[in-house]
DOSE-857730 format. One record per residue (C-alpha): residue in three letters; x, y, z. Coordinates in pm, 1 decimal, always signed. Layout:
REM residues N
SITE / ala / X / Y / Z .
...
***
This chain:
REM residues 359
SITE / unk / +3138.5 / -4873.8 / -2278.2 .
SITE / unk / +3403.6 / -5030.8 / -2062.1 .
SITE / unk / +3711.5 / -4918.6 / -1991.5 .
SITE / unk / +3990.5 / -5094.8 / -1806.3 .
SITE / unk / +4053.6 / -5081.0 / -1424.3 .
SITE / unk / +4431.2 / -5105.3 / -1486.2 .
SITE / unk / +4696.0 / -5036.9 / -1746.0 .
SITE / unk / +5074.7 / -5182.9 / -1660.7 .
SITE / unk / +5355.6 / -5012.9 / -1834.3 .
SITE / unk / +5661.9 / -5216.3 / -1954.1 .
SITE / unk / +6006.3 / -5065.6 / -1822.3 .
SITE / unk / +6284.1 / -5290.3 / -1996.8 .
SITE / unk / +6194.2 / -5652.6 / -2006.3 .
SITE / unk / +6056.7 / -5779.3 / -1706.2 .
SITE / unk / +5994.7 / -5438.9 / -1526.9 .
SITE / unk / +5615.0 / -5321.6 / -1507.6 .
SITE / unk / +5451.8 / -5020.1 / -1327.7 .
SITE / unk / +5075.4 / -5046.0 / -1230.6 .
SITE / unk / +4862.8 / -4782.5 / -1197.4 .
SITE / unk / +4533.4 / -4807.1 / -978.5 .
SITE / unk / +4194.5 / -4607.8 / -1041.5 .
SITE / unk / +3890.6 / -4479.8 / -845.0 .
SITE / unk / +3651.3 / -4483.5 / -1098.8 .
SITE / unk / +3540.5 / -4749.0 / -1377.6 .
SITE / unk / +3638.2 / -4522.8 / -1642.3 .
SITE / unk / +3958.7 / -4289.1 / -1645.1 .
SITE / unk / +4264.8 / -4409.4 / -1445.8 .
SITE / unk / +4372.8 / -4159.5 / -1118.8 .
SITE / unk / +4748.1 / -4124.7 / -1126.3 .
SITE / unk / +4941.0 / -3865.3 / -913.7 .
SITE / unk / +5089.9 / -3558.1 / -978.3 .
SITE / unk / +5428.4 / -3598.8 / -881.0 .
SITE / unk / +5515.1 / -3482.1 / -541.3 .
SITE / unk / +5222.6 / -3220.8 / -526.9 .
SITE / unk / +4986.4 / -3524.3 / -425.6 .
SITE / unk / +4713.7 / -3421.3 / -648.4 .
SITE / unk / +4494.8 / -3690.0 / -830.1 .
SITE / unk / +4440.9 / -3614.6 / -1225.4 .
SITE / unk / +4317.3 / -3856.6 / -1444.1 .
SITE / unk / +4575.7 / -3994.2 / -1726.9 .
SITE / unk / +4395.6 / -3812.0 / -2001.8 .
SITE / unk / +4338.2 / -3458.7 / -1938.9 .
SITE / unk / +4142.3 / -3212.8 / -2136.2 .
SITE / unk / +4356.8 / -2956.9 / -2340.8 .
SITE / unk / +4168.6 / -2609.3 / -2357.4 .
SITE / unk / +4383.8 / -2476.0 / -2649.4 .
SITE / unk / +4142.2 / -2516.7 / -2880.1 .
SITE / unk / +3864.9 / -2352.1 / -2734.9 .
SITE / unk / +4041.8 / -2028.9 / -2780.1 .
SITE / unk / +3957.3 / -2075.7 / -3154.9 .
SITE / unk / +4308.0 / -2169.9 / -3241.6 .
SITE / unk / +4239.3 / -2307.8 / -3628.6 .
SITE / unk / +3879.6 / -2263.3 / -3622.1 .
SITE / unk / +3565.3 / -2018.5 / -3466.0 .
SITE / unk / +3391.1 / -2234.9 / -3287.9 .
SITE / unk / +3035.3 / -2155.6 / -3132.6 .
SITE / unk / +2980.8 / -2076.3 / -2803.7 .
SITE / unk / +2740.5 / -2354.3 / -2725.7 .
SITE / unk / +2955.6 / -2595.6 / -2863.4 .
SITE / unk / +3268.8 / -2509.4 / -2692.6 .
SITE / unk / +3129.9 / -2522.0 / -2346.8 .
SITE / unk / +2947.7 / -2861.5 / -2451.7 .
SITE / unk / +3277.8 / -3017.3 / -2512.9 .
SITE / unk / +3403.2 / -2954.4 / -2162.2 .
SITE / unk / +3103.3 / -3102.6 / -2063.1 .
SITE / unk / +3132.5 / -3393.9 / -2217.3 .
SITE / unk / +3463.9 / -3438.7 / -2133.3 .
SITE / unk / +3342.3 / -3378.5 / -1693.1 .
SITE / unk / +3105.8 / -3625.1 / -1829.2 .
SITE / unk / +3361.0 / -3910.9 / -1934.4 .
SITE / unk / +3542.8 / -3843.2 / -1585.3 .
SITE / unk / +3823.6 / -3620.6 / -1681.4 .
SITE / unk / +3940.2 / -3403.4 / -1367.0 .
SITE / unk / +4238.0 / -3245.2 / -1502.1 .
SITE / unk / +4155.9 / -2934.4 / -1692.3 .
SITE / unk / +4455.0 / -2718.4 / -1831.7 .
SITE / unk / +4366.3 / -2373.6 / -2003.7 .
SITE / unk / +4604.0 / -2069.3 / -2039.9 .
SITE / unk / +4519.5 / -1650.8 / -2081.9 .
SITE / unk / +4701.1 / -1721.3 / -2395.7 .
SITE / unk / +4508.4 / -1926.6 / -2580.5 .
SITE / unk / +4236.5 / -1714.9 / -2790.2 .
SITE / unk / +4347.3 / -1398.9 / -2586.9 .
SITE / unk / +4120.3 / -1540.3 / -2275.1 .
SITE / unk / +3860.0 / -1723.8 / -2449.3 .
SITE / unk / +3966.7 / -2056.9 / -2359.9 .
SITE / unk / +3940.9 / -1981.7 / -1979.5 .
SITE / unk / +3592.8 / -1776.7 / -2017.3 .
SITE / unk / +3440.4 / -2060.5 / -2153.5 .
SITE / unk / +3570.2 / -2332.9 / -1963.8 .
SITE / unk / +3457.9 / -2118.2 / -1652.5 .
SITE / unk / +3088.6 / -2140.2 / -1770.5 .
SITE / unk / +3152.0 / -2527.7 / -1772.9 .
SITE / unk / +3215.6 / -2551.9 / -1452.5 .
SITE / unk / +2940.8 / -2343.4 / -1355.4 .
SITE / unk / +2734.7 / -2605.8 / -1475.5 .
SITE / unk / +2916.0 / -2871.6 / -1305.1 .
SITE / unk / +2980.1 / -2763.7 / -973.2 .
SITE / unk / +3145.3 / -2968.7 / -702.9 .
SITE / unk / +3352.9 / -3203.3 / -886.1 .
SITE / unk / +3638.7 / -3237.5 / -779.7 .
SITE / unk / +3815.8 / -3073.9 / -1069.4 .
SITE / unk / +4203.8 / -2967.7 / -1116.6 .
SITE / unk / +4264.7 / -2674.8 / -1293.4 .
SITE / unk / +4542.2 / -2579.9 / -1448.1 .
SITE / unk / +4634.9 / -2260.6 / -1606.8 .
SITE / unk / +4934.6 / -2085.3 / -1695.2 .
SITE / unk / +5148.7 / -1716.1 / -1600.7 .
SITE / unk / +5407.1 / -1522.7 / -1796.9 .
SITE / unk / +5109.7 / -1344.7 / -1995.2 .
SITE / unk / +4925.5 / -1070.9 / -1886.3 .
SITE / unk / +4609.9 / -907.6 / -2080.7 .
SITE / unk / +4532.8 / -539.7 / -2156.8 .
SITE / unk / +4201.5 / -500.6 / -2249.2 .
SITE / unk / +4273.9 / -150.0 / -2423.9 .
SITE / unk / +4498.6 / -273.7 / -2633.4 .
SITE / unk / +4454.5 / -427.9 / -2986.7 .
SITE / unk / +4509.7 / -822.9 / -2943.4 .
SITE / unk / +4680.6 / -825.7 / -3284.2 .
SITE / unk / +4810.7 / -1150.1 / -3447.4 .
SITE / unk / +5098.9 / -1300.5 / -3283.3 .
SITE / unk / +4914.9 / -1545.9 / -3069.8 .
SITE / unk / +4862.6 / -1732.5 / -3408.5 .
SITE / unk / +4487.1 / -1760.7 / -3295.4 .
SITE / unk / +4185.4 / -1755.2 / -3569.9 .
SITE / unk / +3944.9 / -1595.0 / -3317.7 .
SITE / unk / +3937.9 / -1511.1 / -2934.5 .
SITE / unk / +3878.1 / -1214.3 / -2722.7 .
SITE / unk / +3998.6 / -887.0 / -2871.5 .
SITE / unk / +4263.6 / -809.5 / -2593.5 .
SITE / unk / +4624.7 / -794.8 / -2633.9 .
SITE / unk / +4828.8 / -1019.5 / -2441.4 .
SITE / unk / +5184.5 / -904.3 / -2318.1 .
SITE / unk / +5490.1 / -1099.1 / -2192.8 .
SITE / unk / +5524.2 / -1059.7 / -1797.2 .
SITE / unk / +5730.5 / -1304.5 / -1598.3 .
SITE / unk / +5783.9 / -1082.4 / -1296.1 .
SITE / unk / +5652.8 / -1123.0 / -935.9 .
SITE / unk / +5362.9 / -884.5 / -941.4 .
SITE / unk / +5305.1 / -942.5 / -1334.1 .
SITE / unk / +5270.1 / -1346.8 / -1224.3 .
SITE / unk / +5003.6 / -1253.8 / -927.5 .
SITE / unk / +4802.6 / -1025.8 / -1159.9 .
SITE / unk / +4810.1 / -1283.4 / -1452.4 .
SITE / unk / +4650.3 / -1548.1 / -1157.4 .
SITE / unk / +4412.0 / -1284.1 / -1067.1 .
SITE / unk / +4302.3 / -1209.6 / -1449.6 .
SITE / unk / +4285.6 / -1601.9 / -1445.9 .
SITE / unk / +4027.9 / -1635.2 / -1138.6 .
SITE / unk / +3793.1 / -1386.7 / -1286.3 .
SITE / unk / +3801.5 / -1520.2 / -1643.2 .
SITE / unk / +3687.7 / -1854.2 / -1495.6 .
SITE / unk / +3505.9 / -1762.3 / -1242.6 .
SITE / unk / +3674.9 / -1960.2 / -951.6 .
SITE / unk / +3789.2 / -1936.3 / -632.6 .
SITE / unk / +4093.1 / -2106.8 / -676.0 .
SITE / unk / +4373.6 / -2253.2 / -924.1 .
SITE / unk / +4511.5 / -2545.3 / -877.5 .
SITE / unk / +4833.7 / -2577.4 / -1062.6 .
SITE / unk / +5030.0 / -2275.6 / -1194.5 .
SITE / unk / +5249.8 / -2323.8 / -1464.7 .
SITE / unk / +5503.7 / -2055.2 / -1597.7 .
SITE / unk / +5424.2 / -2080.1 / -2008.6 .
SITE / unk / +5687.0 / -2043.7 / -2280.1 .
SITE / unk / +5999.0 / -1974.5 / -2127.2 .
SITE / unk / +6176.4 / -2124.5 / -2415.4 .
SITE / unk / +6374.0 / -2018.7 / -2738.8 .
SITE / unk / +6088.8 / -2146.7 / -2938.6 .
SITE / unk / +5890.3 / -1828.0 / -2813.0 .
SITE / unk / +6149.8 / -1604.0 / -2739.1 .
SITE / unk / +6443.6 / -1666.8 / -2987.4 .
SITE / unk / +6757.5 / -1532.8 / -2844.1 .
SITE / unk / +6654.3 / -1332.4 / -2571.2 .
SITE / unk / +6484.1 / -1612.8 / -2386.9 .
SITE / unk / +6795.3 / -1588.1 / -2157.2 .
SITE / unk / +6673.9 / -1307.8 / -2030.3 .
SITE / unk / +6309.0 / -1436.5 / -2009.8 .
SITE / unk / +6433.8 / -1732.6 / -1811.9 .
SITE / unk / +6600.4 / -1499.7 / -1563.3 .
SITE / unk / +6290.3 / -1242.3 / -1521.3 .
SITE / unk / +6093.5 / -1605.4 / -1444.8 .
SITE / unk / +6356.8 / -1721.8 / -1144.2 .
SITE / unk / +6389.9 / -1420.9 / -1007.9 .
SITE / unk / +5988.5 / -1369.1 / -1057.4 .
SITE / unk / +5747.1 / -1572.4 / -1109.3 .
SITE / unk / +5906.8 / -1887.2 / -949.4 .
SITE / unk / +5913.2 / -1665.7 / -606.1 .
SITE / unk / +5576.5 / -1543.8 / -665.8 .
SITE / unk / +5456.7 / -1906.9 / -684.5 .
SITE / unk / +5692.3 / -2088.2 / -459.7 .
SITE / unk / +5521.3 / -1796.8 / -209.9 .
SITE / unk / +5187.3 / -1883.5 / -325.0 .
SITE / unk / +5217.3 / -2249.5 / -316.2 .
SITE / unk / +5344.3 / -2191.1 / +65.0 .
SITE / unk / +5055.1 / -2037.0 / +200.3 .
SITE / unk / +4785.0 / -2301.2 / +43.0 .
SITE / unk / +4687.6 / -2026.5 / -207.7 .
SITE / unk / +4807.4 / -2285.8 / -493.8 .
SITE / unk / +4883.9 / -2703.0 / -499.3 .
SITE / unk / +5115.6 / -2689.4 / -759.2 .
SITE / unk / +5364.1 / -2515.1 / -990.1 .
SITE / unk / +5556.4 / -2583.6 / -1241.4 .
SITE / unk / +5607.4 / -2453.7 / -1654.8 .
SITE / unk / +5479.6 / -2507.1 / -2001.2 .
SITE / unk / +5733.4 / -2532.0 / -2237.1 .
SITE / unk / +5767.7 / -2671.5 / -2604.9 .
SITE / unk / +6107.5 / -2784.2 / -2517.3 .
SITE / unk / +6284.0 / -3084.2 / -2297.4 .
SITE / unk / +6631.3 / -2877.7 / -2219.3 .
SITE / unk / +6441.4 / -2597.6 / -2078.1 .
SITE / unk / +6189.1 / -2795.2 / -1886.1 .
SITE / unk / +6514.2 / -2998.9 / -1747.0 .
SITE / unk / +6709.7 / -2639.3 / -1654.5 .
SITE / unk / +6381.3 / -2541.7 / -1409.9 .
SITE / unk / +6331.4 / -2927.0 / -1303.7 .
SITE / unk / +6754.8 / -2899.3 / -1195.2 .
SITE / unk / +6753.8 / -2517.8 / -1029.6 .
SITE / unk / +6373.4 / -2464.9 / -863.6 .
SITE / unk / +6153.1 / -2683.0 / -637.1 .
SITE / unk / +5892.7 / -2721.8 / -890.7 .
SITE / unk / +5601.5 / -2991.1 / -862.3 .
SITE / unk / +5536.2 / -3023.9 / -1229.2 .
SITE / unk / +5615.2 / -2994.0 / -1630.7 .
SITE / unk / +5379.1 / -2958.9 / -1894.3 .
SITE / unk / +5574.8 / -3062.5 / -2185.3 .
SITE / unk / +5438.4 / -3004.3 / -2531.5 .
SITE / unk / +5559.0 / -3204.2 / -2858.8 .
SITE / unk / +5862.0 / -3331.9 / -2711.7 .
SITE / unk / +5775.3 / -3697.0 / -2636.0 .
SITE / unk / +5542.5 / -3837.7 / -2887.9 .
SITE / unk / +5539.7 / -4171.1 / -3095.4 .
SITE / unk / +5742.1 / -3895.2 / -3363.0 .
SITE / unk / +5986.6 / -3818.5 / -3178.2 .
SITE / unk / +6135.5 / -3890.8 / -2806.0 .
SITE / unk / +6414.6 / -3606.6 / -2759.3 .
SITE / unk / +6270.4 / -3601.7 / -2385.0 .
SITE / unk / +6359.6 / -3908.1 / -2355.1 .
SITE / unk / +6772.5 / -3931.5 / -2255.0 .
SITE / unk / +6791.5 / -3674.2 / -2000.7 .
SITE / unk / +6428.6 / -3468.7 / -1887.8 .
SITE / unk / +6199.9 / -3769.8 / -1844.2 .
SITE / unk / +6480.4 / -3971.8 / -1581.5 .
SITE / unk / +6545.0 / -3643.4 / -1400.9 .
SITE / unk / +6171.9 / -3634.2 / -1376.2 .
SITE / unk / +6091.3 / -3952.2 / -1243.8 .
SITE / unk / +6413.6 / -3874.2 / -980.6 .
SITE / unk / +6286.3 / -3602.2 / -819.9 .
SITE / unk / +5932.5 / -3685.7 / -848.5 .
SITE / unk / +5834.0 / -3432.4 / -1049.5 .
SITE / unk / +5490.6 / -3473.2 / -1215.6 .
SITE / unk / +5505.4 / -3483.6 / -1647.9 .
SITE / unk / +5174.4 / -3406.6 / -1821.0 .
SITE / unk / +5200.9 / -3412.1 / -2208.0 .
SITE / unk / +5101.3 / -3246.5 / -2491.0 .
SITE / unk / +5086.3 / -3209.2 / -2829.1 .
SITE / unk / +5139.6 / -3571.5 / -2816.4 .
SITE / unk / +5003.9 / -3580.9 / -3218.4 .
SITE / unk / +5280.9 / -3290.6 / -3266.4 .
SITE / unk / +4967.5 / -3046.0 / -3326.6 .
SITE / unk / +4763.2 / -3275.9 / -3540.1 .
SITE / unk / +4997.0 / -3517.0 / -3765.3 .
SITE / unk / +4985.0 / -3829.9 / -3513.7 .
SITE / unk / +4587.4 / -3821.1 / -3537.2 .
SITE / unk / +4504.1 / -3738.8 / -3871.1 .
SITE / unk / +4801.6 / -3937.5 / -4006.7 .
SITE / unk / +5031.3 / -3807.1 / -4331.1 .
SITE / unk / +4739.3 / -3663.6 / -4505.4 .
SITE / unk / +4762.0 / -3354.8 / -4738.4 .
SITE / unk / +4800.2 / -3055.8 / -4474.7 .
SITE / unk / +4876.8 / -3227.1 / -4197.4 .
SITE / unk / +5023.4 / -3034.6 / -3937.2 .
SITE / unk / +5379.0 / -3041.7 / -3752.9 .
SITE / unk / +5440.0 / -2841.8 / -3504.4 .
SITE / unk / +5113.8 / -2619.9 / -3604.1 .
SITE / unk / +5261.3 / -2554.7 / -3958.1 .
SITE / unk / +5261.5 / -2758.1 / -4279.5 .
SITE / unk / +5411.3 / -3122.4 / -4178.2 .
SITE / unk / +5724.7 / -3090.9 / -4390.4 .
SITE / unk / +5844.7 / -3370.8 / -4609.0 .
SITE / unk / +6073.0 / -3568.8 / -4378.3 .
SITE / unk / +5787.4 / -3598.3 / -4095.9 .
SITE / unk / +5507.4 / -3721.3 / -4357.7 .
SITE / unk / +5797.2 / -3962.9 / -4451.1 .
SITE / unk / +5830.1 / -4124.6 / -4123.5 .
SITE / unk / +5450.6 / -4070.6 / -4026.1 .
SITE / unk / +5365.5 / -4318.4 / -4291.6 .
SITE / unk / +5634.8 / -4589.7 / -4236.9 .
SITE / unk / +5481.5 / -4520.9 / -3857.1 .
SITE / unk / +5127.1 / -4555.2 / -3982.0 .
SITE / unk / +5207.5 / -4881.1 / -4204.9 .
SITE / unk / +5300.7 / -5069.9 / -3909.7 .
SITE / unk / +4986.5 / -4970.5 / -3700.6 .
SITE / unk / +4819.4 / -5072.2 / -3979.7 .
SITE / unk / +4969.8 / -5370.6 / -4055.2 .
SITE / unk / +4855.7 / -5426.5 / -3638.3 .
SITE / unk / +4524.4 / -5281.9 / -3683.0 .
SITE / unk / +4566.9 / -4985.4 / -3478.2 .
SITE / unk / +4483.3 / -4638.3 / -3579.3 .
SITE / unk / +4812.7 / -4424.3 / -3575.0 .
SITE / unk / +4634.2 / -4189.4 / -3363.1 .
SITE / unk / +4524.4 / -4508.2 / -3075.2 .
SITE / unk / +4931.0 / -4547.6 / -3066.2 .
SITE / unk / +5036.1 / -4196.5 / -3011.4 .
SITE / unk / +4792.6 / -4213.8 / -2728.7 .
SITE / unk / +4903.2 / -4544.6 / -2604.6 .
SITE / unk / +5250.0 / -4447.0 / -2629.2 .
SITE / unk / +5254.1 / -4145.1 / -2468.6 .
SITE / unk / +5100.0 / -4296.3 / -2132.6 .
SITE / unk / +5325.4 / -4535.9 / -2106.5 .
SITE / unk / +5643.9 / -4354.3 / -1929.9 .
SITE / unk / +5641.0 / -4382.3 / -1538.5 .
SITE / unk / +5696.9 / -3992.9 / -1507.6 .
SITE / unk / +5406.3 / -3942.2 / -1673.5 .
SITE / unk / +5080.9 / -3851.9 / -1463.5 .
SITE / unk / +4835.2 / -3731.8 / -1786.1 .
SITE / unk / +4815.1 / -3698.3 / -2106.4 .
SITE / unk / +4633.6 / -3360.6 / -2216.7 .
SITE / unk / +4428.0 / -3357.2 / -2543.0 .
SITE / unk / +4232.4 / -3058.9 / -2700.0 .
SITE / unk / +3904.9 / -3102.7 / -2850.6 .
SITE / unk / +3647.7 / -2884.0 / -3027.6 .
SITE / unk / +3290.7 / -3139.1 / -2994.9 .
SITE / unk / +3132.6 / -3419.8 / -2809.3 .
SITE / unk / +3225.6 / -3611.7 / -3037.4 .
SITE / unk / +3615.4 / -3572.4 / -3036.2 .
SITE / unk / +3569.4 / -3644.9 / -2672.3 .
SITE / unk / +3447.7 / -4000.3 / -2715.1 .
SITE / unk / +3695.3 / -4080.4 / -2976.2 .
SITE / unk / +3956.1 / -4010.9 / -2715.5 .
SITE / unk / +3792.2 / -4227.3 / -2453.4 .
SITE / unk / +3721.5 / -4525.6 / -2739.6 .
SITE / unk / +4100.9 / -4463.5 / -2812.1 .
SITE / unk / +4230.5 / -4478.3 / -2412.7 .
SITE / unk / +3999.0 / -4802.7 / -2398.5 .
SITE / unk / +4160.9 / -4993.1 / -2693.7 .
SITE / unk / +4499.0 / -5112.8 / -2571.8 .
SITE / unk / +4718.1 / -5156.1 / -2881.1 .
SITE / unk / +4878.9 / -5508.3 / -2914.0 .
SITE / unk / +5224.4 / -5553.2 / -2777.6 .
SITE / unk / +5361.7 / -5672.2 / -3092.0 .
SITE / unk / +5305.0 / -5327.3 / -3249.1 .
SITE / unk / +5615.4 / -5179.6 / -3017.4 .
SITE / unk / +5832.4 / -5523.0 / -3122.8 .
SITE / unk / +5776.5 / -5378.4 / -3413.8 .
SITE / unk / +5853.4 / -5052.4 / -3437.1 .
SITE / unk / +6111.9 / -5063.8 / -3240.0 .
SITE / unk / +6282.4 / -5314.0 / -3496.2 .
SITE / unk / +6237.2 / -5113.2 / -3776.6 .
SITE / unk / +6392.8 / -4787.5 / -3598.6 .
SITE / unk / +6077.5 / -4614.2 / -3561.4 .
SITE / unk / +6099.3 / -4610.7 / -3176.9 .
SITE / unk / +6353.4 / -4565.7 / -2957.3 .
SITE / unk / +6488.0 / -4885.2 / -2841.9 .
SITE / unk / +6498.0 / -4767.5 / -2492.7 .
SITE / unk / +6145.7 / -4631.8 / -2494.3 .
SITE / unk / +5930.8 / -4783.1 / -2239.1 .
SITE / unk / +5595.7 / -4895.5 / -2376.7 .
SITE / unk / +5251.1 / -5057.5 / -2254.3 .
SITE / unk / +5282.8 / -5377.9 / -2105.8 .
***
């Protein structure tokens, strides 16, 4: 398969940014100012905590294998996702593949207590059977690293991101969750980033104000923004993403299909947002989908396409569950979508006029 050694992306009309790459397969882009290589697509761990399905053992830890395989050296994982699973598997792919250069990224603002019933709030199908508790103070961020490095069984993290300081977790006492994380974890992190111990921090947020508050009052090297700037929907787009690319901060996406709608398309039970898509979104998912179509492009190919294309953007992160998911995404991150597809739905007020695209 062959993959391209470039990919320009269009900023107003005669503006392009080029991207260079190391390898014949997955573009290298850096992280913002935290000068860490990651490849533009990035492999999502979320699902290997048995988020909507159990998955087998073998299986799971084949999938990060494939996707070490394909070239992917950004991995992002969090204690959150199946209670720990997510991380205890991924740690027995790397065991496998040793020496690879690989980024890790995980997440704080969790810690686990193994004597305590997990319960059901995580949302998870399966996962370990440990309850997971909200800590976003200085010693609860260094034990939540600590749990982290012995779930994966490394010697080192990468990139620490501070996870769900939002109102979409919190409701209305995130105010107070945002103030336990400045006066705690951000120290904890700024400290650990400081002495080498870390490359990077930054937070994990479903939402574009509150990743624009920590980008405005900390020194943080990066955002992982989920949902929030997708072929759906660009609310990032105004005031986060220019900020971003100002101070040099490093954007990796995801949920760039909004949790599944964007890939499978407006099919019966398509998710939004990891609920039932309501009826407004399957609305405008199918107008979406009837121009891709109308182009020849899968909706899914766009989102991708799409999602790459902003200059603050370093990687895009996608989950999988099999091998196979893996090479769709590289068949997808091969196939650049024709420019008249943007033309297009930009004209017909599916995309923000202002949106920069592919070249």
């Amino acid at each position: 398969m062959q993959f391209p050694l470039r990919m320009g992306v269009a900023l107003g009309h005669d503006h392009t940014v080029m991207f260079s790459t190391s390898s014949p397969s997955l573009l290298h882009r850096t992280l913002g100012k935290s000068g860490l290589s990651v490849t533009a697509l990035g492999f999502g761990g979320a699902p290997l905590g048995d988020l909507y399905a159990h998955i087998p053992e073998a299986q799971a830890i084949d999938t990060v294998l494939a996707a070490l395989d394909a070239g992917e050296t950004l991995i992002d994982t969090s204690p959150l996702y199946g209670h720990g699973l997510s991380e205890h598997r991924i740690g027995a792919a790397l065991r496998q593949r040793p020496d690879q250069g690989v980024v890790i990224s995980t997440k704080v603002g969790r810690v686990a207590n193994p004597f305590g019933s997990a319960g059901d709030y995580s949302g998870y199908t399966g996962g370990l059977p440990h309850e997971m508790r909200f800590d976003y103070s200085y010693d609860g961020t260094l034990r939540a690293l600590e749990q982290s490095l012995l779930r994966l069984g490394c010697e080192r993290i990468d990139i620490a991101l501070i996870h769900d300081v939002d109102f979409w977790t919190h409701g209305d006492s995130v105010s107070l969750r945002i103030a336990e994380a400045m006066t705690g974890a951000v120290k904890a992190l700024e400290r650990l980033r400081t002495e080498g111990a870390i490359s990077a921090y930054g937070i994990g947020v479903n939402e574009a104000d509150k990743a624009e508050f920590f980008a405005r009052e900390t020194d943080m090297d990066c955002v992982m923004l989920a949902g929030r700037y997708s072929l759906l929907e660009q609310p990032a787009l105004e005031s986060f993403l220019p900020l971003a690319v100002q101070k040099n901060i490093g954007v990796m996406l995801g949920g760039v299909f909004n949790s599944g709608i964007l890939a499978t398309g407006a099919i019966e039970g398509a998710r939004y947002n990891y609920k039932s898509a309501p009826d407004d979104v399957l609305a405008r998912v199918r107008r979406i989908e009837a121009v891709c179509k109308a182009h020849g492009v899968h909706i899914r190919r766009a989102a991708l396409h799409f999602a790459l294309a902003h200059p603050a953007v370093a990687s895009v992160v996608l989950g999988a569950v099999s091998p196979g998911e893996i090479a769709a995404q590289m068949a997808d991150f091969a196939a650049t979508p024709p420019a008249d597809l943007w033309r297009d739905l930009k004209r017909k007020g599916l995309l923000t006029d202002t949106a920069p695209v592919p070249a």
